[in-house]
C-alpha positions in Angstrom: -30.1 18.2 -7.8 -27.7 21.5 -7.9 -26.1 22.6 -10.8 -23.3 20.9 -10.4 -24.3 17.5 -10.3 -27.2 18.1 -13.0 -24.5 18.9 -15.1 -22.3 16.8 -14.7 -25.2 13.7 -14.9 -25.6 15.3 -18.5 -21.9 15.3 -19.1 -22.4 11.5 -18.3 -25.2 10.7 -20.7 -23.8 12.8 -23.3 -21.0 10.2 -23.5 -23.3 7.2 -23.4 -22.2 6.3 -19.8 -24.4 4.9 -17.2 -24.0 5.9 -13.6 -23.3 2.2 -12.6 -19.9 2.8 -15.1 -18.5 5.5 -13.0 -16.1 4.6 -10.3 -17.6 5.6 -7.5 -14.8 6.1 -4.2 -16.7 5.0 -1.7 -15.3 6.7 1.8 -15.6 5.6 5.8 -15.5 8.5 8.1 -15.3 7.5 11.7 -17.8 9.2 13.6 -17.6 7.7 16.9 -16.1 8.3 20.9 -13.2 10.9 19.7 -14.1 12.2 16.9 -15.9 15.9 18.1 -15.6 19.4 16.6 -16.4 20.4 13.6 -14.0 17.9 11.4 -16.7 14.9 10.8 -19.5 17.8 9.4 -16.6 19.6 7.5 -15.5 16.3 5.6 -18.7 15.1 5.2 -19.7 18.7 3.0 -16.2 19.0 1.5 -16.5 15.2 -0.3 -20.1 15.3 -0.6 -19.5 18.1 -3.7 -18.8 15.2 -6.3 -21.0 12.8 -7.5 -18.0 9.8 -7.4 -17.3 10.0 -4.2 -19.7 8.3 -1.5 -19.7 9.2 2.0 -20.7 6.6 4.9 -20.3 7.5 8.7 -19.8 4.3 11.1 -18.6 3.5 14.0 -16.4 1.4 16.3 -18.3 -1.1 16.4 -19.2 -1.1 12.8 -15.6 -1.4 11.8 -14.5 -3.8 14.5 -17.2 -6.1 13.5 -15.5 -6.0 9.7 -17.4 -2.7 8.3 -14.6 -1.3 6.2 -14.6 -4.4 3.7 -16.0 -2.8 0.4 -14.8 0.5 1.0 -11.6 2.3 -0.8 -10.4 4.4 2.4 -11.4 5.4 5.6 -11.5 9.0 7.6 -10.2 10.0 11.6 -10.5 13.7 11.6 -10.3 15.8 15.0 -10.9 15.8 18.7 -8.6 13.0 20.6 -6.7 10.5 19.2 -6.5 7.8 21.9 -9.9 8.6 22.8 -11.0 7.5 19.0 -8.6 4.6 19.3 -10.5 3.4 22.5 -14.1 3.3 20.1 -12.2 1.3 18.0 -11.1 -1.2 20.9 -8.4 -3.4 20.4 -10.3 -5.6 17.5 -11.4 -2.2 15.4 -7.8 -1.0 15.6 -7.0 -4.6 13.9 -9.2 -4.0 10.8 -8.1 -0.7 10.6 -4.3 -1.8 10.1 -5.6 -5.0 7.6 -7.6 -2.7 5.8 -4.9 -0.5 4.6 -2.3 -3.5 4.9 -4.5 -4.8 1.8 -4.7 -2.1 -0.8 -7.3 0.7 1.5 -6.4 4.4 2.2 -6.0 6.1 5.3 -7.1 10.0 5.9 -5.9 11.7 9.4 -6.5 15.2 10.2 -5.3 15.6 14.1 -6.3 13.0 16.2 -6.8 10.9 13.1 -2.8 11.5 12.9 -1.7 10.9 16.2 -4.2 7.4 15.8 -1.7 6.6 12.4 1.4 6.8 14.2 3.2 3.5 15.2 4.7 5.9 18.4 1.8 4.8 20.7 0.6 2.0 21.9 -3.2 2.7 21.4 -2.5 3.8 17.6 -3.0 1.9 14.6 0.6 2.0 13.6 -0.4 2.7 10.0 2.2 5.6 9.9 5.9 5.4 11.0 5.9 8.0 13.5 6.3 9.3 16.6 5.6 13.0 18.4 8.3 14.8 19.8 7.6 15.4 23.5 4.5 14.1 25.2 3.6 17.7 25.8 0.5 18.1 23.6 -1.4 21.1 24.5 0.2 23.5 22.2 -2.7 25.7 21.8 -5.0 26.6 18.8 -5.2 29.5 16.2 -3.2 29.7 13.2 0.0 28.7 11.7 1.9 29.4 9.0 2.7 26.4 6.8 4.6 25.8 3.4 5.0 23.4 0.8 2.9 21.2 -2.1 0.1 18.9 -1.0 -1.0 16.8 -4.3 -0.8 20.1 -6.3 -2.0 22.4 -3.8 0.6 25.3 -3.0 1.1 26.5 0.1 3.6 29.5 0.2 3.6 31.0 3.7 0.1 29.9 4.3 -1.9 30.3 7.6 -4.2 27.4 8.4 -6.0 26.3 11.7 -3.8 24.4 13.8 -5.5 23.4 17.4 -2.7 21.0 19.1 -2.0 18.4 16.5 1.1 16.0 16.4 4.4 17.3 15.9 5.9 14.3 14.8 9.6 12.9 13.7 10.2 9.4 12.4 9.8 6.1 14.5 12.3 3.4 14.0 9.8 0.7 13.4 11.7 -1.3 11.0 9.2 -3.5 9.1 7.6 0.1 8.2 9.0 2.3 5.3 9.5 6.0 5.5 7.1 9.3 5.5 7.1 11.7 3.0 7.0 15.3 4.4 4.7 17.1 1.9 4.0 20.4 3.9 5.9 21.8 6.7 5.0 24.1 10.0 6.8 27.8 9.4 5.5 29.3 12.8 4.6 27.2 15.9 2.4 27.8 18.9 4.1 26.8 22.2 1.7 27.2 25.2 1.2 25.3 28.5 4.8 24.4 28.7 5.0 22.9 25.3 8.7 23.1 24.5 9.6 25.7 22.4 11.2 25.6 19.0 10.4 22.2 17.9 7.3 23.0 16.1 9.0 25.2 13.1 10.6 23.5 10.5 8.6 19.8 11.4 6.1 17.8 9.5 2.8 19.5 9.2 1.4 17.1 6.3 3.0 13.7 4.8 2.2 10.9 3.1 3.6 7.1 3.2 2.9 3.3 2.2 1.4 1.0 4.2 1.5 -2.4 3.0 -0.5 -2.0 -0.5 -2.4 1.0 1.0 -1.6 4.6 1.1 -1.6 6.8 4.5 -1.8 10.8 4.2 -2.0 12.5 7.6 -2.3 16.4 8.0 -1.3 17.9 11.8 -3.1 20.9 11.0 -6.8 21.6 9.6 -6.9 22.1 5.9 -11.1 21.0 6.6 -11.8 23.8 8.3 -9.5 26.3 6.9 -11.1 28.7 4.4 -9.4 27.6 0.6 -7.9 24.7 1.6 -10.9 22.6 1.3 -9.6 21.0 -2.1 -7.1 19.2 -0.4 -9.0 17.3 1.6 -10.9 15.6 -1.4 -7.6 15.9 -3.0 -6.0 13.3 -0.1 -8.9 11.3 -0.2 -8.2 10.6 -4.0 -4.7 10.0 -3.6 -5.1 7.2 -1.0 -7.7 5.9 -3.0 -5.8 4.2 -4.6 -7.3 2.9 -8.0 -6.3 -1.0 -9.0 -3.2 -1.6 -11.1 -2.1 -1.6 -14.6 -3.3 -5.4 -14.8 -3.4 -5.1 -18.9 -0.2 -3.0 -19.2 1.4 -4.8 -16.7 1.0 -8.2 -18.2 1.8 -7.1 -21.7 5.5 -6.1 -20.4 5.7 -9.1 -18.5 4.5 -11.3 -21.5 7.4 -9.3 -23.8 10.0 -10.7 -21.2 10.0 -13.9 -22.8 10.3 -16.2 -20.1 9.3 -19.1 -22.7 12.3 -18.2 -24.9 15.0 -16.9 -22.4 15.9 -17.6 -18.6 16.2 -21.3 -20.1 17.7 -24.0 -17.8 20.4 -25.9 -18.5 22.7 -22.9 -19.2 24.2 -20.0 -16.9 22.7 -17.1 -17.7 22.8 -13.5 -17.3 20.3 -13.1 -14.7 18.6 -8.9 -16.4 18.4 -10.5 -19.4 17.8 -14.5 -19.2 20.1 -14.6 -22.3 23.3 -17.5 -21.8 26.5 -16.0 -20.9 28.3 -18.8 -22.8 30.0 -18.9 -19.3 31.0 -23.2 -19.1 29.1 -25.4 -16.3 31.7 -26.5 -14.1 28.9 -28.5 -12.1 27.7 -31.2 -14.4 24.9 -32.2 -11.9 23.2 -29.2 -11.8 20.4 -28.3 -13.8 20.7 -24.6 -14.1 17.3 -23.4 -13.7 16.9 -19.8 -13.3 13.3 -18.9 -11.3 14.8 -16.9 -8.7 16.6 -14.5 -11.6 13.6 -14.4 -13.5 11.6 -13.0 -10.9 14.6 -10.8 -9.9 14.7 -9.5 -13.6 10.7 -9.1 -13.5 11.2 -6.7 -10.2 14.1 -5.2 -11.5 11.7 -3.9 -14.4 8.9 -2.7 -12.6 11.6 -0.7 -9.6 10.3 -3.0 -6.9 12.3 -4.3 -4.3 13.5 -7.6 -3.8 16.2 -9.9 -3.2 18.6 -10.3 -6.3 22.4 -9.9 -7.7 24.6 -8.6 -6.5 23.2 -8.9 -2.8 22.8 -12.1 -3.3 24.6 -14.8 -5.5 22.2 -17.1 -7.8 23.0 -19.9 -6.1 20.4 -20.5 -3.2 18.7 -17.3 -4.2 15.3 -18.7 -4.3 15.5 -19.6 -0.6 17.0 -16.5 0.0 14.0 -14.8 -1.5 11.6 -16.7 0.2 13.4 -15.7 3.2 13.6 -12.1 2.6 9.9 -11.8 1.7 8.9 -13.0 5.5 11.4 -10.5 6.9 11.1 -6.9 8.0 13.3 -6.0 5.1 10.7 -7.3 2.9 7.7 -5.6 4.9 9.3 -2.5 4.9 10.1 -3.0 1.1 6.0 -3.2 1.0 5.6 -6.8 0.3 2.2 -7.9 1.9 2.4 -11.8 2.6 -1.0 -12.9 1.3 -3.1 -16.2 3.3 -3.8 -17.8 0.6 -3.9 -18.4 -3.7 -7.1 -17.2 -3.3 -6.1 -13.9 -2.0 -3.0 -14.0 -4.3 -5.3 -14.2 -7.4 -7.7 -11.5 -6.1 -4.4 -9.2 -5.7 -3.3 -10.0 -8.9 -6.6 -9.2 -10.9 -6.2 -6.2 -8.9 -3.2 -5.0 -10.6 -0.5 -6.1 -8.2 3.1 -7.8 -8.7 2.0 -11.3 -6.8 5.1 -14.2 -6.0 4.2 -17.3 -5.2 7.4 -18.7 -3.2 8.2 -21.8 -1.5 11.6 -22.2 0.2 13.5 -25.9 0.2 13.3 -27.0 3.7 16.6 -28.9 3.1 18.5 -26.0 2.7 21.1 -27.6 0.2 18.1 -27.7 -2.5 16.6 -24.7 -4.4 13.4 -23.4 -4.0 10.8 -22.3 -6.2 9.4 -19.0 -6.6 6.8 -17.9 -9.7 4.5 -14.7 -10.8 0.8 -14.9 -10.7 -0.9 -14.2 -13.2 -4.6 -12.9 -13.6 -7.1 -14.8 -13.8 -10.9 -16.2 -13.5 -10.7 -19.7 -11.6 -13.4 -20.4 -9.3 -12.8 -21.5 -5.7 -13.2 -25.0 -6.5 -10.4 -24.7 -9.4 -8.4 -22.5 -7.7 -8.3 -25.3 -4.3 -7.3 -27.7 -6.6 -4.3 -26.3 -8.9 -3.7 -22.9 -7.6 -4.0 -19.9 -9.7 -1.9 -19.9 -13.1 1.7 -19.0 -12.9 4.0 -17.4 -15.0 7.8 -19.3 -14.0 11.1 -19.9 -15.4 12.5 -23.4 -13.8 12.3 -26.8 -14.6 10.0 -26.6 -17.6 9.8 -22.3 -18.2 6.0 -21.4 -19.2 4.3 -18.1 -20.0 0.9 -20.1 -18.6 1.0 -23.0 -15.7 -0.8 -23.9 -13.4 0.4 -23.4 -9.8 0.3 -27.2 -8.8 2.2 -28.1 -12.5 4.7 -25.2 -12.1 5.4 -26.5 -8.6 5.7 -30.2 -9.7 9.4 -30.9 -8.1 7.9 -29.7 -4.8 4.8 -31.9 -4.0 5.9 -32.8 -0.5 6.0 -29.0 0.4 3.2 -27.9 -2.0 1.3 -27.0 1.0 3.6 -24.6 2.2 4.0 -22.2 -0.7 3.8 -18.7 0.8 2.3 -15.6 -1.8 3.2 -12.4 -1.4 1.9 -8.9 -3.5 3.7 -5.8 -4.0 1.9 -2.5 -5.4 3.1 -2.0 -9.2 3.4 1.5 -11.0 4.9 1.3 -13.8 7.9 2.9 -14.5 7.8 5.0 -17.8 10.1 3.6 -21.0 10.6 0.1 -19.6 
């Protein structure tokens, strides 16, 4: 035991804290075809310096076969990106993409970034990106970078570059955006490479990936004396620790959906209070699920369907419709297969909709929150996780089955869907 970890196993016991109460991030590092140099042994050293992080090497095979279940984010550092994408084969590529599609982080130094970007046909598309010019031998030695890496400044700062992606934006549309954290401010521009388009670009970002988290670095903060920290720094960040489940709920709770939202009224769908606005259609019932779960979104600043885009009327279907689409992919809705998964994802933390679109398109739909819970498998297969709804009867607590009453017929086809939640402060 170094000093280090002796004291910080002190620290620990000190506070009354058992090792098995310390959230441990338990990483993947690819270390397979691909994957040569000195990146594996660097990240390996760099994250084994901390007694919460865990460090497992596998490989292809071990994540095609499903390896990566368990862990909180895997590792593709240097050496050739398509070659590491052929040790994946087609299946390991798969897991790759559902593994950060469902909450995982994704770490690419090099190769690992050109496997992230969605610009190739052998890469895991985790990443929406694309390099500039199939010209990839740029060279090797250092660059000169700037910019802030998860609170690491880097003020004309040399760093090992040896030919990693230069990369612009794909237009993959069910994808979101990059962040560029750090940018190149010299280039290297041998064997033909063209010339100029290396100052100025990405050299480090970061995006979203369904509920998971991507970071990427072109360069080699690994094995570039000082820079170390970021690397651990990264791995943290897409990490990504499960949602304000408790904090969450208690805003949701204050909403009132009991209370407000009410049917039988038209009412102002931000607030769920009645407009006093008359009903000019005496058959309707007025129920408001769609701009309840509009209003819950609108809290939180997550994306989704609602006023003005849309008018209330048909908006549930609209929503249901919306969620499916690449507008609601790229918004970073990830459908879920089943309320099984949906209650999982919202233990974890995470906005989950349960949503069922009308397949006669002149009746509403239904759409509901999930809400935490401990059902069983057996419970869960036979009324669905608990639901928080406005509607027909409005309810804090339902069941899925009871919330979705007036749709029977279609209960079947009721479609979940979870979004990542962090909280927006004063709201």
């Amino acid at each position: 035991m170094n000093l280090m970890r002796g004291t910080f196993s002190i620290l620990l016991l000190a506070l009354g804290l058992g090792a098995a109460e310390v959230r441990v991030i338990k990483v993947a590092v690819y270390d397979d075809k691909g994957a040569t140099g000195k990146g594996v042994p660097c990240v390996t050293e760099i994250m084994s310096r901390t007694d919460d992080i865990k460090i497992t090497r596998l490989k292809g095979a071990d994540i095609a076969a499903g390896g990566l279940k368990g862990y909180d984010l895997v590792m593709f550092t240097g050496g050739s990106g398509s070659a590491e994408a052929a040790g994946l084969g087609e299946k390991g590529r798969e897991e790759v993409r559902d593994f950060v599609r469902n909450g995982g982080g994704y770490v690419g130094i090099c190769a690992g970034a050109y496997l992230a970007c969605s610009g190739f046909e052998w890469g895991v598309g985790v990443l929406n990106a694309k390099t500039v010019s199939s010209k990839w031998r740029r060279g090797q030695g250092e660059v000169k970078v700037e910019g802030e890496a998860f609170g690491v400044k880097l003020t004309d700062r040399g760093v090992r570059y040896v030919n990693g992606p230069i990369i612009k934006a794909d237009v993959r549309k069910e994808l979101p955006g990059f962040e560029t954290l750090v940018s190149f401010r010299t280039e290297l521009a041998e064997n033909g490479t063209p010339v100029g388009v290396m100052v100025n670009s990405p050299a480090m970002v970061r995006a979203a990936y369904g509920l998971g988290r991507v970071f990427v670095s072109s360069p080699h903060p690994e094995q570039t004396a000082g820079l170390e920290p970021l690397v651990e720094k990264a791995a943290r960040w897409v990490a990504r620790s499960k949602g304000p489940t408790e904090e969450l709920w208690k805003r949701l709770e204050a909403m009132e959906v009991d209370k407000l939202w009410l049917p039988g009224a038209i009412v102002d769908w931000k607030t769920g209070l009645p407009t006093g606005q008359p009903i000019k259609d005496a058959k309707s019932k007025h129920t408001h699920c769609s701009q309840f779960v509009a209003a819950v979104a609108d809290r939180l600043a997550i994306p989704l369907l609602r006023p003005p885009e849309h008018g209330v009327v048909g908006l549930a279907n609209a929503q249901s419709d919306w969620l499916a689409s690449d507008a609601g992919k790229k918004a970073g809705w990830v459908a879920l297969p089943d309320g099984v998964a949906a209650q999982a994802a919202a233990n974890d933390g995470r906005l989950v909709l349960a949503s069922l679109k009308n397949p006669d398109a002149t009746r509403p739909g239904h759409i509901a929150v999930v809400r935490p819970g401990a059902k069983d498998a057996g419970l869960l297969a036979q009324e669905g996780p608990d639901v928080m709804q406005a509607g027909g009867t409005n309810a804090l607590r339902i069941s899925l089955r009871k919330g979705f009453g007036n749709h029977k017929k279609d209960y079947d086809q009721i479609a979940f869907y979870a979004h990542v939640v962090e909280l927006p402060a004063g709201k």
